[in-house]
KOLGUDO-610132 format. One record per atom (N, C-alpha, C): residue in one letter; x, y, z. Coordinates in steps of 0.2 Angstrom, whole numbers, padded with zeros to 4 digits, always signed. Layout:
<sites>
aXYZ;...
</sites>
This chain:
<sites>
x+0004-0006+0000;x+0000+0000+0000;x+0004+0006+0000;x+0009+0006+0006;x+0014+0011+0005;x+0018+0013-0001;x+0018+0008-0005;x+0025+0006-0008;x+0019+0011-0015;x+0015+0011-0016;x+0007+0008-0022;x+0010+0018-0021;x+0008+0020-0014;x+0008+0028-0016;x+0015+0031-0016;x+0021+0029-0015;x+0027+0030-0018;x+0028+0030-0025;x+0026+0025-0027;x+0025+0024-0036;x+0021+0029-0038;x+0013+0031-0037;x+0011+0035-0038;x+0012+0043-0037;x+0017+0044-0033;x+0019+0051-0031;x+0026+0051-0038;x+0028+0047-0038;x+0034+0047-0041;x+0032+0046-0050;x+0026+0043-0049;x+0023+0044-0059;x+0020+0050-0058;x+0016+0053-0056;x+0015+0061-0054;x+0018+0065-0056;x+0025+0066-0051;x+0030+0072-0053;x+0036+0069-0058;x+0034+0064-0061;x+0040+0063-0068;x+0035+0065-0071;x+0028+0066-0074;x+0021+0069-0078;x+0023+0075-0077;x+0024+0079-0072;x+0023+0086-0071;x+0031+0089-0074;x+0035+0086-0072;x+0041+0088-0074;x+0044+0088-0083;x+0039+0083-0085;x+0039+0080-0094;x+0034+0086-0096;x+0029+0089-0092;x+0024+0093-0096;x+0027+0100-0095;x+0032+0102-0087;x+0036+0108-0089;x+0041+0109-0094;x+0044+0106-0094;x+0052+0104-0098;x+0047+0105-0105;x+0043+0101-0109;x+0042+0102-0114;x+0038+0107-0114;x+0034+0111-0111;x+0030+0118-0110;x+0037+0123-0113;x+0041+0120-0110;x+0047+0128-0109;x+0050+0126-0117;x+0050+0120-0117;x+0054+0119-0124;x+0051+0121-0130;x+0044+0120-0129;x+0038+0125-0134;x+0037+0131-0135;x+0039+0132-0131;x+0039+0141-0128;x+0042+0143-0133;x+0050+0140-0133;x+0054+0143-0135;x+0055+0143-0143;x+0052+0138-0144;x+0051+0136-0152;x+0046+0142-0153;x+0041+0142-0152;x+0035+0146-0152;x+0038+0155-0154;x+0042+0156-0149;x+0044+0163-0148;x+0048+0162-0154;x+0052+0157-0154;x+0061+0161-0163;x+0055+0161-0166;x+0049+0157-0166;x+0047+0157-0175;x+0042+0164-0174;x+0042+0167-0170;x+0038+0175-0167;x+0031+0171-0168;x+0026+0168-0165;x+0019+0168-0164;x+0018+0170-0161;x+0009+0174-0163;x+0009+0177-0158;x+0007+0174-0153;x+0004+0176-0145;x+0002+0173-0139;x-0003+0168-0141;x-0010+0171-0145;x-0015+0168-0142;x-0013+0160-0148;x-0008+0160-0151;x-0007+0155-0158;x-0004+0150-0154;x+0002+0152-0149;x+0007+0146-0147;x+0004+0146-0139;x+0001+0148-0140;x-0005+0143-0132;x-0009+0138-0133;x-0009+0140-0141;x-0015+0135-0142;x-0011+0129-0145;x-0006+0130-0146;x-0001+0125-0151;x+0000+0121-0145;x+0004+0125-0139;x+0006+0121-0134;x+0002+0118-0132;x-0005+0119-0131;x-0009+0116-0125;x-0009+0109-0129;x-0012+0109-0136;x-0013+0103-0139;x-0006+0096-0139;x+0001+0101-0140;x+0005+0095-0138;x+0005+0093-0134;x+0004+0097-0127;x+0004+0095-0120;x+0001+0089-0120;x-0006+0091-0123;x-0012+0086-0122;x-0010+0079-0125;x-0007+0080-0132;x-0003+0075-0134;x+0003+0070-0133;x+0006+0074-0129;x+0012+0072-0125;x+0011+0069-0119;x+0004+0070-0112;x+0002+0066-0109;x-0001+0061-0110;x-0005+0061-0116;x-0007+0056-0117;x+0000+0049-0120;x+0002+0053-0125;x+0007+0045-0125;x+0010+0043-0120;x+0013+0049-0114;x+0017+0046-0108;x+0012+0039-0106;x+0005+0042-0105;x+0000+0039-0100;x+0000+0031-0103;x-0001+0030-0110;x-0001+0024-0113;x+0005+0021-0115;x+0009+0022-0115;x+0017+0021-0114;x+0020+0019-0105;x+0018+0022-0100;x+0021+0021-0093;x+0017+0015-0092;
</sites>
């Protein structure tokens, strides 16, 4: 039981870590190529969205 919520805290914050790290790395793409705000929010949200999904059927 102990052990179930250690595993779960620890699949958590590698999720949370993978969605910053790539947020920031989007960002940056986003900005060289100049898009504007409301363009690479919407860019990013959708990879995010796609990038959690494959961790989630991948882990």
């Amino acid at each position: 039981m102990i052990m179930l919520t250690v595993n779960e805290i620890h699949h958590w914050l590698a999720w949370l870590v993978y969605v910053l790290v790539w947020g920031w790395a989007e960002q940056k793409v986003a900005q060289s190529l100049n898009l504007k705000a409301k363009h690479w929010i919407l860019i990013i949200g959708v990879l995010l969205l796609i990038d959690a999904l494959i961790l989630f059927m991948f882990h």
